[in-house]
C-alpha positions in Angstrom: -16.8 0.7 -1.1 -14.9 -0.6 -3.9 -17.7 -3.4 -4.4 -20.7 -1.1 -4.4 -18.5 1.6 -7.2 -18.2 -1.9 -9.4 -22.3 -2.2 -8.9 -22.6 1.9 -9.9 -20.0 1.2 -12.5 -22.1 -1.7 -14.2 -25.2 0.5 -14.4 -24.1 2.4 -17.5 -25.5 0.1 -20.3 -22.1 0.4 -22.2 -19.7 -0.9 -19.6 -18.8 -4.7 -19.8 -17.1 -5.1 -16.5 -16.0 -2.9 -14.5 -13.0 -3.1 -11.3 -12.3 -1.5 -8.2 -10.1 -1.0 -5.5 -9.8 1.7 -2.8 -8.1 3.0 0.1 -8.5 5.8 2.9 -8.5 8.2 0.3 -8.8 7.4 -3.2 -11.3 5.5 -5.1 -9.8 3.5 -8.8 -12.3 2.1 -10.7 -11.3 0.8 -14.3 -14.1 -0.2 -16.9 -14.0 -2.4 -20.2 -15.9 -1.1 -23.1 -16.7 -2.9 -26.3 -18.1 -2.6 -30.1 -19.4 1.0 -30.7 -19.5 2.3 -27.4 -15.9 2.9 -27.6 -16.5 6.0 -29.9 -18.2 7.1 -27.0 -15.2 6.4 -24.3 -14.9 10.0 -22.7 -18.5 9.9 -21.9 -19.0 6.8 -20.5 -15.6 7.6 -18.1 -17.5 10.9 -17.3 -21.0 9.8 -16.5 -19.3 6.7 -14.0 -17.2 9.3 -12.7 -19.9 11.3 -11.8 -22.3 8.8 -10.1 -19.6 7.0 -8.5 -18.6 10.9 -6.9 -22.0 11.5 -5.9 -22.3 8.2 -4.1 -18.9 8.6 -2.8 -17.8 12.4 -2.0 -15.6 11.5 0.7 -13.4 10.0 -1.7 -11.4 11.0 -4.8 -12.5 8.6 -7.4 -10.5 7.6 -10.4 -12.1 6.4 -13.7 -9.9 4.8 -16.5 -10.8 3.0 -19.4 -7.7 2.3 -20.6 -7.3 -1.6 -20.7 -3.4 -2.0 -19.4 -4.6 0.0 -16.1 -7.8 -2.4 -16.0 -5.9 -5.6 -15.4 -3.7 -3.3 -12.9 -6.5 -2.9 -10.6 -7.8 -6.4 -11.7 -4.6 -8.0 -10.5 -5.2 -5.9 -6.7 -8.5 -6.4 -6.4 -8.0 -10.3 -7.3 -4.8 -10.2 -4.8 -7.3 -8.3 -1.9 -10.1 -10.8 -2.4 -7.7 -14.3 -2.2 -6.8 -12.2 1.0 -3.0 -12.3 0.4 -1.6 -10.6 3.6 -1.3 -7.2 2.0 1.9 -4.4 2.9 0.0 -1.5 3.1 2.4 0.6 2.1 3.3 -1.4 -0.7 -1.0 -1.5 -2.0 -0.9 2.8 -1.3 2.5 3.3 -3.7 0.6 0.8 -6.2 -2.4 2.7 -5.8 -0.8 6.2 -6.5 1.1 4.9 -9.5 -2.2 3.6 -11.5 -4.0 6.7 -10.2 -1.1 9.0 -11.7 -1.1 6.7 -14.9 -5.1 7.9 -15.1 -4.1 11.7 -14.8 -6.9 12.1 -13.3 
């Protein structure tokens, strides 16, 4: 899930690179913005939001373009993919802080 939100994430034409991790519920996907696209930052977070909620209803997705929360999920994602044994527990209370950190 989280991989195929990254691919919907990279479609908009102003988003460098975009992360992503999920869990039962919720769906946090961070994106990096550059140059003059950055004027245009509540947009770009809206129109991901919005075709990463279409693709994925059954989840409540989280977009963020703030570059602090980025290397948050970064740092999960990268810890999920070297598959560290994960507490579960532990990756939901992360989870729900950088989803409360979004506001969103």
């Amino acid at each position: 899930v989280a991989e195929k939100a990254k691919e919907i994430a990279k479609r908009n034409q102003a988003v460098d690179e975009a992360t992503a991790v999920a869990n039962d519920s919720d769906l946090s996907v961070a994106v990096k913005v550059s140059n003059f696209d950055r004027f245009r930052l509540n947009n770009i977070r809206q129109d991901v939001h919005k075709r990463i909620s279409k693709r994925f209803p059954e989840y409540k997705v989280h977009v963020s373009t703030d570059s602090k929360i980025f290397a948050e999920i970064k740092k999960m994602e990268g810890a999920f993919h070297e598959k560290k044994p994960l507490d579960r527990q532990k990756f939901d209370k992360q989870l729900k802080k950088i989803n409360e950190d979004m506001k969103g």
